[in-house]
C-alpha positions in Angstrom: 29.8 24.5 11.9 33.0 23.2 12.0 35.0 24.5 15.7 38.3 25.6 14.2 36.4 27.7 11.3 34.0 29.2 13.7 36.7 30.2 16.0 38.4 32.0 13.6 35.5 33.8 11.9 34.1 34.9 15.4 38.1 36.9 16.0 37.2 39.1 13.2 33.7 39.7 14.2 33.6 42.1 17.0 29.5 42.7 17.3 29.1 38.9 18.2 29.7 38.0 22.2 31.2 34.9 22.7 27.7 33.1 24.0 25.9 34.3 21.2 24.8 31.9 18.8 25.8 32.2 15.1 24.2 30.4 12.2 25.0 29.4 8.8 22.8 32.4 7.6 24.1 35.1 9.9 25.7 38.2 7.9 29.0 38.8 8.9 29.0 42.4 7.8 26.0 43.0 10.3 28.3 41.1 13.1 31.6 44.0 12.1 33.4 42.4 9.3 35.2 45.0 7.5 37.4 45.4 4.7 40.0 45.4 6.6 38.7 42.6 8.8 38.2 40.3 4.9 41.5 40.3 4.3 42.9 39.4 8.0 40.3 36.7 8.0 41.0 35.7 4.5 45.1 35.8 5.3 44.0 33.5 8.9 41.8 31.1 6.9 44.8 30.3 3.8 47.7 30.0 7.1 45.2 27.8 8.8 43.8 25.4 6.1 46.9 25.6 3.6 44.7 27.1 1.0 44.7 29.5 -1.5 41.6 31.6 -2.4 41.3 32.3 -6.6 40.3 35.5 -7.5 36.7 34.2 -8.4 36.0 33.4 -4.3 37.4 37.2 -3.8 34.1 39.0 -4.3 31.5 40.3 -1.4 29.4 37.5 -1.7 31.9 35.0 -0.4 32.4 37.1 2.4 28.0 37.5 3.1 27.2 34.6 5.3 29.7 32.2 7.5 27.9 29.4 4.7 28.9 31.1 1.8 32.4 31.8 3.3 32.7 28.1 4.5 31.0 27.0 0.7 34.3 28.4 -1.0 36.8 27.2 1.3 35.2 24.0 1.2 35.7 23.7 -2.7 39.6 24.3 -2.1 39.8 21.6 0.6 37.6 19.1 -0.5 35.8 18.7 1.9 31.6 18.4 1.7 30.3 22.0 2.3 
């Protein structure tokens, strides 16, 4: 998992410590991202990688697993998910 990506999911996941491994299949709903927390993280992720989400990648499912999330953000980068 790419560093910068990680560290910025793992600010708006406040049921993960900070030694506590995270995995491409972990759900980020189970480790405290809210609603509130998707749109932070979503506002973070645009700033950071100069992005813009389209409404199709604005559904719960993009949101499920840090590999899902990371699969859409990819596609707007161009980089290999």
């Amino acid at each position: 998992m790419e560093k910068q990506f990680e560290e910025i999911l793992r600010r708006h996941l406040p049921f993960i410590s900070a030694d506590e491994e995270m995995t491409w299949e972990s759900d980020l709903r189970d480790l405290g991202l809210d609603s509130v927390g998707m749109v932070d993280l979503l506002s973070q992720l645009e700033g950071e990688y100069q992005v813009r989400f389209v409404d199709e990648a604005l559904e719960m499912e993009t949101f499920a697993t840090p590999g899902t999330l990371w699969g859409a953000l990819s596609r707007l980068i161009g980089t290999p998910a």
